[in-house]
C-alpha positions in Angstrom: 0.0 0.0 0.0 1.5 3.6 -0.7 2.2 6.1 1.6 -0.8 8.2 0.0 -3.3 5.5 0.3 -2.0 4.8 4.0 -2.7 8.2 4.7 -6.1 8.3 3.1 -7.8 5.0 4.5 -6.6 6.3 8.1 -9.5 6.2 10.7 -10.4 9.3 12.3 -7.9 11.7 9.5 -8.7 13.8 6.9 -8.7 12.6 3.2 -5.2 14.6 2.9 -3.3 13.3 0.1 0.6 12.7 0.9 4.0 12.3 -2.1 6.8 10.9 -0.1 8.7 12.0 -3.1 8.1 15.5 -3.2 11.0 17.9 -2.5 9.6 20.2 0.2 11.3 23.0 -1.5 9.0 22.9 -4.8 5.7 22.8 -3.2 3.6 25.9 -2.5 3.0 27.3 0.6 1.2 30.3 2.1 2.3 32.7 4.9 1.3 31.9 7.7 -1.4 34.3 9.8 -1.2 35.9 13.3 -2.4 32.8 15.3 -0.8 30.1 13.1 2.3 31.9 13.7 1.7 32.6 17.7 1.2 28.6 17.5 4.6 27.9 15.9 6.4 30.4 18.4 5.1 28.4 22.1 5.9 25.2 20.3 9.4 26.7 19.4 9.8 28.2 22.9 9.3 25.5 24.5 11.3 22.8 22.4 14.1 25.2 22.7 14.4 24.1 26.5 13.2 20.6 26.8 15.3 18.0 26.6 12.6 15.5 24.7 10.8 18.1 22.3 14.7 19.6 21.2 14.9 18.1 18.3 11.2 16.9 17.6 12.0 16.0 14.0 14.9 12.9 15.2 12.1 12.3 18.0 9.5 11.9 15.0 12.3 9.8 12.9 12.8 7.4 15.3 9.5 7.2 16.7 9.5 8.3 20.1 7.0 10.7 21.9 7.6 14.1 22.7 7.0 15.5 26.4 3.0 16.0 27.5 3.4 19.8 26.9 5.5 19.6 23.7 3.2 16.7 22.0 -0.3 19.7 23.2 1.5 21.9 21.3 2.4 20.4 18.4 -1.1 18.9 17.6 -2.0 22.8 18.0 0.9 23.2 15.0 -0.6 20.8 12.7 -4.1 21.9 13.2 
């Protein structure tokens, strides 16, 4: 099954549709607004100081969990 389909067929997530293979740098983005990027700053904030949200991409890679506070505020990024 592809990562797309994976993605799509997910209970409980939004029919989002993913490319694994898609260099970051040639999609399109938008900028973000006030709250989005209020959101982004406490989540920044605060992984700049604990030890487990740090470097939340590595703790992503090799699927750990960030701290109670850090994972809060990172589901308040991605929403």
């Amino acid at each position: 099954m592809a990562m797309q389909d994976t993605v799509r067929n997910s209970p409980g997530r939004r029919d989002v549709a993913v490319d694994s293979n898609e260099d970051p740098k040639d999609s399109l983005s938008r900028p973000l607004n006030t709250e989005e990027s209020w959101v982004c700053y406490h989540f920044e904030v605060h992984a700049r100081k604990c030890v487990y949200c740090h470097n939340s991409f590595e703790v992503h890679r090799i699927h750990e969990q960030l701290c109670e506070v850090g994972h809060t505020l990172s589901q308040s990024v991605a929403r």
